[in-house]
N, C-alpha and C positions, 0 to 999 in steps of 0.2 A: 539636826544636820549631821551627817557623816561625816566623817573627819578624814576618810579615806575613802576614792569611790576606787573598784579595781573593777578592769575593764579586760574580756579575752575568753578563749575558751575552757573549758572545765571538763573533767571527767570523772571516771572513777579509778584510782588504782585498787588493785587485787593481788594481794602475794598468797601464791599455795604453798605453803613450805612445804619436802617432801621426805623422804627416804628413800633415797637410791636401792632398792633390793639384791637385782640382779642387773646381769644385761640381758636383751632381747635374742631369743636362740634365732629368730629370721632376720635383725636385722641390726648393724652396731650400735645402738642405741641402748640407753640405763631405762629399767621398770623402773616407775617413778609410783611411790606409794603415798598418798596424802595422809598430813600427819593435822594439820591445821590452816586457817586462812582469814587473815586480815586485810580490810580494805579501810580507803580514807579517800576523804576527797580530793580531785588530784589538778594540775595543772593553774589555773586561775583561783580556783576552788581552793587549791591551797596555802599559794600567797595570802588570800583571806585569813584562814585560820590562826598560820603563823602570823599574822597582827594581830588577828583579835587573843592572841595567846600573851599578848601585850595588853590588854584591856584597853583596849584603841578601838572606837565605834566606825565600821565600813558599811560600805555599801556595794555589790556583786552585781555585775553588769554582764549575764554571760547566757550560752547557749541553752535554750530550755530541752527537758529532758534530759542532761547531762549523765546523771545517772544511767544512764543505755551505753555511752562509751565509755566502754571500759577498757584498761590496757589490765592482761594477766601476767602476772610475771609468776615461772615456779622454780623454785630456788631450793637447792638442797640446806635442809635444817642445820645440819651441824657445818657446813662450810660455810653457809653462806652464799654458794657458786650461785647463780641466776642460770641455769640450761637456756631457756628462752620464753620469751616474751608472743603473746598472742592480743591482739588488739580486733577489741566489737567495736568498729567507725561507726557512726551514724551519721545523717549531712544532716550538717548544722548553717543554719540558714544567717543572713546576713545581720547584720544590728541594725536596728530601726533609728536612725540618727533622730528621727524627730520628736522623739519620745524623752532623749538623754540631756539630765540637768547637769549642772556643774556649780553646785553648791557647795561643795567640799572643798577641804584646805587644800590638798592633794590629790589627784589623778595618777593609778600605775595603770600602764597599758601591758599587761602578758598575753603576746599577741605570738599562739604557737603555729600560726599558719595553717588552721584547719579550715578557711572561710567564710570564719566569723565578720573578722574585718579584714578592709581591703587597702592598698597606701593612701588614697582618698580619704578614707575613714578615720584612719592613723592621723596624716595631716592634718583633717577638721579638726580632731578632737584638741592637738597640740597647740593650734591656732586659738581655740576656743578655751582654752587654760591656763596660766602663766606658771603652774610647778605640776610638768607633763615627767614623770621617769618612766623609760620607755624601754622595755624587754622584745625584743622581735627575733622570731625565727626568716623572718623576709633578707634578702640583702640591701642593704642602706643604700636611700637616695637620696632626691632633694626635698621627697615628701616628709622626711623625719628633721629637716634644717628645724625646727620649732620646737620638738624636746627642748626641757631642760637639762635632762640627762636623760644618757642611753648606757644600758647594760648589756652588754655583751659578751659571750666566751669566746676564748679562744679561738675556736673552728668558727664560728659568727664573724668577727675581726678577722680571720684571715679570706673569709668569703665576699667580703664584703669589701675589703683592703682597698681594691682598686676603684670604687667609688668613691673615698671618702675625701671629701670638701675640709678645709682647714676648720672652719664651722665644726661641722662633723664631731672631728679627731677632739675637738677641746670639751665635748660632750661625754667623749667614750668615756664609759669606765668598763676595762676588760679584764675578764676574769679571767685568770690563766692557773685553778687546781691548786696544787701544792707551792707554786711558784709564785701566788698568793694576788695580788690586784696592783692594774697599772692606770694613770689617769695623769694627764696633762704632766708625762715625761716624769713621772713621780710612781715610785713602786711600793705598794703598801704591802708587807711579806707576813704569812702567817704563819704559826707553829706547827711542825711538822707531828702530827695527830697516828694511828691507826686509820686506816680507812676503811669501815665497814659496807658500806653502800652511800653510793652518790646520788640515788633518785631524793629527787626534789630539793636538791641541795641550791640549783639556784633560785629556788624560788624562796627560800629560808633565806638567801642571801638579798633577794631584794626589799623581804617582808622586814627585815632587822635595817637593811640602808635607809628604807622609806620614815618609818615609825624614829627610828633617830634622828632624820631630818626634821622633822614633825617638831621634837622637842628642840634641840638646839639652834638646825637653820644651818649649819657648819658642814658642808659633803665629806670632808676629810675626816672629821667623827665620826662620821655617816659610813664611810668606808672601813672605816678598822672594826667597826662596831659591825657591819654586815661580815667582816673575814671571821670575825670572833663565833658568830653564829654558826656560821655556814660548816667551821672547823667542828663543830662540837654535833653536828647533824649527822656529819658523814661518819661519825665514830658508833651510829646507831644502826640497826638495820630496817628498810621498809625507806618509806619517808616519815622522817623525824619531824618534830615542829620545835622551834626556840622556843 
């Protein structure tokens, strides 16, 4: 039995690092010369890893083919910079509810909004489990009242702000960067780090919340222990894993 099932969409990420050469004589744009390129599994796909980089047994509930969407990101080698990002969508078709067990200690839902799941979907599964921690790109309704806990950033929390049910708000736990995490009127602050890149940093932050809860049972562990991770990811570049 999984000890963890994580449930949501998945992809691939792709970094080109490059060299800037020149600029383009037709048009304001840097010649971007490829120097190298690394990829990892990305979105859903990566919550996984960063648990199983805990030696924590999961179980991956997510879009087949994943490997087709890709997001490319090409970033200059020696800055760092990110120029921009190119993303291969594929449609990713719905989850098959009636297929899906819940034999695991835990359920995370990293739900990026690509059509996997829908608030229906979300709400069964929260109903159909009693420790649901819930990541969503959606804005919060009444269909998320049944998390046990919801993770959400900043820009998340502020889009969502004027929905949120007193329920809700004693659920959130919102990441706010450098300003570090807030949860039932309590600020949990982290060490002020280098920040190298932020991709997949909340998902580093959910994989280290979850797997702490796992051992303890304690969310306020669970959150210093996810700010601790999350800190130490962004000081990497690509997406890092705890």
């Amino acid at each position: 039995m999984p000890q963890i099932k994580i449930i949501g969409e998945s992809c691939l990420d792709t970094f080109i690092y490059c060299d800037a050469i020149r600029l383009a004589p037709d048009l304001p744009v840097p010649v971007l010369q490829k120097i190298y390129t690394e990829t990892n599994p990305g979105m859903a796909a990566n919550v996984e890893r960063n648990i199983q980089s805990r030696s924590i047994s999961t179980e991956l509930v997510t879009n087949q083919n994943w490997h087709s969407f890709i997001k490319t990101r090409y970033v200059h080698d020696k800055s760092n910079h990110t120029f921009f990002r190119v993303d291969t969508p594929q449609k990713i078709a719905r989850i098959n509810l009636k297929n899906l067990s819940f034999s695991s200690e835990v359920v995370i839902i990293s739900d990026y909004d690509k059509g996997f799941l829908t608030e229906s979907d979300i709400e069964y599964i929260c109903c159909s489990h009693p420790i649901v921690f819930l990541d969503t790109k959606k804005t919060l309704g009444s269909w998320a009242e049944n998390a046990k806990y919801i993770k959400i950033n900043d820009y998340e929390f502020k889009k969502s702000q004027s929905f949120l049910t007193d329920n809700l708000v004693n659920k959130i736990i919102h990441t706010r960067g450098e300003d570090g995490c807030d949860f039932r009127g309590k600020n949990f602050p982290v060490n002020r780090v280098d920040i190298r890149d932020t991709s997949g940093a909340g998902d580093s932050f959910m994989a280290a919340l979850v797997a702490e809860f796992l051992t303890t049972s304690d969310i306020e562990k669970s959150i210093t222990a996810a700010n601790v991770a999350a800190s130490r990811v962004v000081t990497t570049r690509g997406v890092g894993v705890i």
